[in-house]
N, C-alpha and C positions, 0 to 999 in steps of 0.2 A: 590102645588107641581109642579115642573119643567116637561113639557112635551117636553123632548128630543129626541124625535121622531121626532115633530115639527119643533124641531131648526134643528136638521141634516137636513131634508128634506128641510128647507127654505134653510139653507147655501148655499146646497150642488147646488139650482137653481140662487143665487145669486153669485156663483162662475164660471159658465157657463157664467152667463148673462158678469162678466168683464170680462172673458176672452176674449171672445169676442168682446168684446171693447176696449182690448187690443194689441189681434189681426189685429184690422182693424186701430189701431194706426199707426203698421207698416212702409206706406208708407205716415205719417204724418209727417211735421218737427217738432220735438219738444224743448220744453223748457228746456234749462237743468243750477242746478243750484250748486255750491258748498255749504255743510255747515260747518262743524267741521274743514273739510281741502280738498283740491283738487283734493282726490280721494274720497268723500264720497259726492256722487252725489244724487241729488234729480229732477225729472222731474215733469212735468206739468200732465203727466200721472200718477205718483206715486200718487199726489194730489188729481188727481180727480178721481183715484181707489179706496182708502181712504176715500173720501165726499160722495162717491155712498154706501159704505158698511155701516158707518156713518149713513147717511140719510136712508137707513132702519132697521137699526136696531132699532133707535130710533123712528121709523114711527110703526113697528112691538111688540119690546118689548124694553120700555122706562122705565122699572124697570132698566134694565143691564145699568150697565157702563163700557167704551171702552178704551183700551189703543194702542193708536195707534203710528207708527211710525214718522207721518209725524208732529203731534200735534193737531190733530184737534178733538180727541177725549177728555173726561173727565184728572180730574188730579188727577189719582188713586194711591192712597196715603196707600193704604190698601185691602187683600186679604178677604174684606168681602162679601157676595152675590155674584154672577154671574155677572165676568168680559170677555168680548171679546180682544185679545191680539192679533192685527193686522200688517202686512207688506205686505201693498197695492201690492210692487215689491219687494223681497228678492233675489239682485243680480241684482243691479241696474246698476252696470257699464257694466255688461254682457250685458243688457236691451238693452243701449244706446250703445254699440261698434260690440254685437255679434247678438242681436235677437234671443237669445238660453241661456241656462242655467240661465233661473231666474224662480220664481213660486209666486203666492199668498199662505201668511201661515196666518192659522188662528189658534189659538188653544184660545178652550173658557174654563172656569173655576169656580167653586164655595167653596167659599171659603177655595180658595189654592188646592183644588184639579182638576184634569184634569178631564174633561167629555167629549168632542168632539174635536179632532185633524185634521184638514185637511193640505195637500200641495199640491198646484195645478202646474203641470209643464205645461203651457200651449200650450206651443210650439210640447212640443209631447201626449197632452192629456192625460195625467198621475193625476188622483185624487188618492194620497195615503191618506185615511181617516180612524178614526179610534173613536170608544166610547165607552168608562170605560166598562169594563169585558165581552165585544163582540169581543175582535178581532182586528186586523189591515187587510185593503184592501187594495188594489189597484184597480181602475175602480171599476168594478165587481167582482173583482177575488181576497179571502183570502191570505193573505200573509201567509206563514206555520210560524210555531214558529220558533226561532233561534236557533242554534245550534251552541255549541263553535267550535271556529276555530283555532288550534297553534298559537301562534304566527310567527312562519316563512311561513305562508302558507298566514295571514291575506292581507288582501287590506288595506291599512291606508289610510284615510283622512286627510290631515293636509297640511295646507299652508307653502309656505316656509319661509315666514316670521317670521315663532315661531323654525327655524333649524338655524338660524343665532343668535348672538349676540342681545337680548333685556331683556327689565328689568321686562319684565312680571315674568319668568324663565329660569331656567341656560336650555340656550339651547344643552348642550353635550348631555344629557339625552333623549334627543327630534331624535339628531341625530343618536343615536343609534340602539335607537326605530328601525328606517327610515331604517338603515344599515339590522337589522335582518329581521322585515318584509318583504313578497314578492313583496310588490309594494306600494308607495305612490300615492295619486290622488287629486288634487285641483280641485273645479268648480267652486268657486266664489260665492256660492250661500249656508249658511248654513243648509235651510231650505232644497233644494234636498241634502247636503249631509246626515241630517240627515235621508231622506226620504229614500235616497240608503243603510244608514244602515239598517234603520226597513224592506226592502225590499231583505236582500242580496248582493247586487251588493257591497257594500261596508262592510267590518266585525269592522270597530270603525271608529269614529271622535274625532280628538282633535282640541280645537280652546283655547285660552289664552282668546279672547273676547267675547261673546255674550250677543246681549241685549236682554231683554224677547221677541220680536215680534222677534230677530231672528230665536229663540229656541224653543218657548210656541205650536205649533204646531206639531215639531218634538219630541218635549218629549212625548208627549201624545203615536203619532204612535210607535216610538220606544218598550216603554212598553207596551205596547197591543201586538206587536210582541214581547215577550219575554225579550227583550233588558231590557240594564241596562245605565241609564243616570244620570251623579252626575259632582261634580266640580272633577279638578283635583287629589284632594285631598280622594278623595268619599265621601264627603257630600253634604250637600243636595243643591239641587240649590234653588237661590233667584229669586223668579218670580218677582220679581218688581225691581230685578238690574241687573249692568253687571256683569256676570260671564264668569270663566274657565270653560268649558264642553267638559266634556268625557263624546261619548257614543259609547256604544259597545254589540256587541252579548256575552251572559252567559259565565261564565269562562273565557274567552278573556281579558275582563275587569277588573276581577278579579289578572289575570297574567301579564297586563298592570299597573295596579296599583300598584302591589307588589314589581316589578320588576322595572322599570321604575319613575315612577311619584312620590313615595312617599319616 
């Protein structure tokens, strides 16, 4: 049987430990590389945040396999037994231009289901962490449950990139959205803005893209705090691809989906 006591408490001192190692990055030059295209940057720190969680998980618990952003993990083909879904830095180009708005996300899983959520905003010391039927936190401090919000009163997350012309979705619908709502908010970083919905500060995200390390951490917190996380569509997401996700506090989501997205 899984002792998930164990794993939180190990996470929760190995996410200190790179923070901290990330931190002292800082005033390092670093390495920085293009992959897919020239805004989807990859550093020398993303890598060796990544080889450090890597190397103990497989030091600690060599049953799990890992599915990490960078590649260095297993090649998880299947939601069977206990997978880790990592991104070393989520909101890498923040990382390298701003030194603010990025986090480590972890979210771990057995088969297919969420068990432990963490997002680390490092910069401002922010653990929103979270496991199956205990709740969502922050640091030390219980997140309350969610409560709907109108739609014209809502905060929306959502990049501008998905308010203009692209072939993911007709973006009119997106701009509407945007028009009704009280305020939209980009950070660059999907994992805190997922973290800002489970926490309040934000009342929904929509993104056209996410891959499971950028999501697999934030879905977990979300739900623990009440939230409701699905593709655009409201079904179910695919932890092993890219997906649309919408996620949002009770009824919001509800009223977004009805109205809007579908």
């Amino acid at each position: 049987m899984t002792n998930w006591t164990k794993i939180d408490q190990t996470v929760k001192r190995w996410i200190q430990e790179a923070g901290t190692n990330i931190r002292a990055s800082f005033t390092s030059s670093l390495t920085i590389q293009a992959k897919s295209n020239p805004n989807d940057l990859v550093t020398n720190v993303d890598q060796e945040t990544e080889r450090f969680f890597i190397e103990n998980i497989r030091s600690e618990f060599p049953e799990h396999r890992i599915l990490g952003e960078e590649g260095q993990g297993d090649r998880v083909q299947s939601l069977d037994g206990v997978i880790w879904i990592i991104d070393p830095i989520d909101g890498t180009m923040n990382f390298v231009h701003q030194q603010r708005n990025f986090a480590v996300s972890i979210g771990i899983y057995e088969n297919g289901i969420g068990q432990l959520g963490y997002i680390y905003d490092i910069v401002h010391d922010e653990l929103y962490h979270a496991r199956k039927g205990h709740g969502a936190w922050m640091n030390d401090t219980p997140l309350p449950k969610l409560e709907k919000a109108p739609v014209e009163t809502a905060i929306l997350g959502i990049s501008a990139t998905w308010l203009i012309n692209n072939r993911h979705f007709n973006q009119e619908k997106l701009v509407q959205l945007a028009k009704d709502v009280r305020g939209t908010r980009s950070y660059g970083s999907a994992a805190l803005e997922l973290a800002y919905v489970a926490s309040g500060r934000l009342d929904g995200y929509i993104t056209m893209r996410n891959a499971p390390w950028d999501f697999a951490g934030g879905k977990m917190i979300v739900e623990e705090a009440g939230g409701i996380v699905s593709t655009i569509d409201g079904g179910e997401i695919d932890m092993l691809s890219v997906n649309p996700v919408f996620a949002a506090a009770p009824g919001l989501h509800q009223d977004i989906l009805k109205k809007y997205l579908t």
